[in-house]
C-alpha positions as CSV (number, residue, x, y, z in Angstrom):
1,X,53.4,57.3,0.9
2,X,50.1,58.9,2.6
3,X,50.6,62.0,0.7
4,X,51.4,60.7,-2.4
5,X,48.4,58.2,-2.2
6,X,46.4,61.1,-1.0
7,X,47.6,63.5,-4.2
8,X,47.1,61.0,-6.9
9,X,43.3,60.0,-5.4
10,X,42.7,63.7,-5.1
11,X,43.6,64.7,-8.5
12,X,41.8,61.3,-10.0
13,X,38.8,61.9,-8.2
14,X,39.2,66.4,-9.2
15,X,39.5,65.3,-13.2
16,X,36.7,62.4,-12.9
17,X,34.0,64.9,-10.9
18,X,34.8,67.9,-12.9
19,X,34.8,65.9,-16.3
20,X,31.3,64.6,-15.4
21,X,29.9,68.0,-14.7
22,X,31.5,69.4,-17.9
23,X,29.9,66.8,-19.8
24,X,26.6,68.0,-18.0
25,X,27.9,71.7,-19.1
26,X,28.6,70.8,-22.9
27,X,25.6,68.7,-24.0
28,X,23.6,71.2,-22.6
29,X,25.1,74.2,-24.4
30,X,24.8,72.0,-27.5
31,X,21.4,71.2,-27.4
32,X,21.1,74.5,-26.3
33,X,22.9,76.2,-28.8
34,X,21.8,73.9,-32.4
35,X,17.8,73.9,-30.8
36,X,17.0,73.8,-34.5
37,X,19.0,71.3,-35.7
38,X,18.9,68.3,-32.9
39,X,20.8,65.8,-35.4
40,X,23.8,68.1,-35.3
41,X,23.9,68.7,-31.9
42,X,22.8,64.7,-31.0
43,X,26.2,63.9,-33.1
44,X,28.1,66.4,-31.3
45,X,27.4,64.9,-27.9
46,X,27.4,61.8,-29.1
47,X,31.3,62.4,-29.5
48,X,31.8,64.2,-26.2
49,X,30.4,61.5,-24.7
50,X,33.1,58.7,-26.5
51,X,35.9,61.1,-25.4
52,X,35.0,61.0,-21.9
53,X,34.2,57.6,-21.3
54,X,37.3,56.9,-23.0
55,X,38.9,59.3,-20.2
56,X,36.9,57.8,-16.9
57,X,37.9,54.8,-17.8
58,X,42.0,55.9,-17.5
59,X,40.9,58.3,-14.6
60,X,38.8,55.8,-12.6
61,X,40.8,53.3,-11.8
62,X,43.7,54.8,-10.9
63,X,41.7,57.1,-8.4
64,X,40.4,53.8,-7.0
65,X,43.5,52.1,-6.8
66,X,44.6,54.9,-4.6
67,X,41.8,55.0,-2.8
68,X,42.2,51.6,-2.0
69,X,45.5,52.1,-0.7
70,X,45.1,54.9,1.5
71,X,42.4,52.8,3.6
72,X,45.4,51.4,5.4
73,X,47.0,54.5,5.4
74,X,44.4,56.9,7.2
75,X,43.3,57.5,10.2
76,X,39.3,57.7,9.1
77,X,39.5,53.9,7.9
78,X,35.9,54.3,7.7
79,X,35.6,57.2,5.6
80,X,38.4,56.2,3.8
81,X,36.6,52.9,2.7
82,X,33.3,54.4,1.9
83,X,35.7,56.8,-0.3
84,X,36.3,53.4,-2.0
85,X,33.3,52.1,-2.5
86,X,31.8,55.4,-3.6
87,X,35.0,55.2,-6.4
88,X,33.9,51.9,-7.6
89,X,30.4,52.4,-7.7
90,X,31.1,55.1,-10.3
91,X,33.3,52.9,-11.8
92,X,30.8,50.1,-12.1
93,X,28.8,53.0,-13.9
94,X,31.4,54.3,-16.4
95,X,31.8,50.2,-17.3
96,X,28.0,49.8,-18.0
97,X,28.1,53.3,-20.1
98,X,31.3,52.1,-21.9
99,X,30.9,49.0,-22.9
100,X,26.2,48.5,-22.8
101,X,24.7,51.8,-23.1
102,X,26.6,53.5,-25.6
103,X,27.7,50.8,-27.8
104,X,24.1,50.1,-28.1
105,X,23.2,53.8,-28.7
106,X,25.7,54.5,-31.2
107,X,24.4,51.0,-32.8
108,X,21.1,52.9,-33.5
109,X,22.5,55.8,-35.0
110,X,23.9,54.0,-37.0
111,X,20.9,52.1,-38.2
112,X,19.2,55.4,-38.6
113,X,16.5,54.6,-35.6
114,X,15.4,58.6,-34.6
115,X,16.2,59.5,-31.5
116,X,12.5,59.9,-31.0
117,X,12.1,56.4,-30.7
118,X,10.8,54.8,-27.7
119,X,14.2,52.2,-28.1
120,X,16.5,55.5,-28.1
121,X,14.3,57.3,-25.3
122,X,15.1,54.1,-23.0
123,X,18.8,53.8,-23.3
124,X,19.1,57.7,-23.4
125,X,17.0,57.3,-20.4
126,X,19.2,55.2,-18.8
127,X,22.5,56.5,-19.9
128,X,21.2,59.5,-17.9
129,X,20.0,58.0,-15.0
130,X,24.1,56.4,-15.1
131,X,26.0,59.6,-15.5
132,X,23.5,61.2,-12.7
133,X,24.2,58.8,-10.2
134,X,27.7,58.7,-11.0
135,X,27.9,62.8,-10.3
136,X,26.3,62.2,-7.2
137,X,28.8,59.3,-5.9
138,X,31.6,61.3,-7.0
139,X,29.9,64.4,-5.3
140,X,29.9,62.1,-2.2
141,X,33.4,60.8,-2.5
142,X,34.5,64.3,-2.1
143,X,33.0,65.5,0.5
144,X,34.4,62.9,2.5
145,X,37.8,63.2,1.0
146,X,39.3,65.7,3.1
147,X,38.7,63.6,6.1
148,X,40.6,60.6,4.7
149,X,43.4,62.3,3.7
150,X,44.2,64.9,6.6
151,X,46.0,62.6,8.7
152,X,47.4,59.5,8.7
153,X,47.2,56.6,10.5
154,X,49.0,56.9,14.4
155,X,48.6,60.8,14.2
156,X,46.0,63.3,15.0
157,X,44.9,65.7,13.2
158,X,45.6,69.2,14.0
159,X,44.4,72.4,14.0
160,X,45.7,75.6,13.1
161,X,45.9,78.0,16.0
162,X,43.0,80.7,16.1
């Protein structure tokens, strides 16, 4: 059960983190690449956006679950709880971007307020501020994960002979 647990929290956490920084990748490269037309490029993202939340919001709570699970199940209990609380931090995050920020962003678009508004520049600002901080718990969350899941609980880890 450890290494199932440990598998299924590893690849939930793998597709969360590297969605995120693909996200970071894409709308860059859009803005990037339509620097002349911003209103194609803002409706681009905008749908990137939509398809990942969508996604991190399948993703994130099954790599919590897990998470969850394994605290009883490895040897680091404190590692692997701050592994879990790190998981639903993010989560918290990709809730408030789901269902506040972006509903109220795409609610704008739709009422044709520019995104140079000072109402736009706020929630853009704090959608940001959201996805950045959930890269950087996810970021976090990893690095500890390979402590959680080397051993179980009643064994030591081991080490491979030099």
């Amino acid at each position: 059960m450890h290494r199932l647990l440990s598998t299924v929290v590893l690849l939930a956490w793998g597709l969360w983190f590297g969605a995120i920084v693909m996200v970071f990748v894409t709308v860059t490269s859009l803005f990037t690449t339509f620097a002349d037309e911003r209103h194609v490029a803002g409706a681009a993202a905008a749908g990137v956006f939509r398809r990942f939340e969508t996604f991190e919001l399948i993703v994130a709570p099954v790599g919590l679950l897990a998470a969850m699970l394994l605290r009883g199940r490895s040897a680091s209990r404190w590692s692997a709880t701050l592994v879990a609380v790190l998981l639903a931090l993010s989560a918290l995050g990709a809730s408030a971007s789901h269902f506040y920020l972006t509903p109220r962003i795409d609610e704008l678009r739709r009422q044709g307020v520019p995104s140079s508004s000072e109402q736009f520049k706020s929630l853009h600002g704090q959608s940001s501020m959201v996805y950045a901080s959930q890269a950087a718990l996810l970021l976090a969350a990893g690095l500890l994960l390979p402590g959680v899941i080397a051993t179980r609980r009643g064994t030591t880890a081991t080490t491979a002979p030099a």
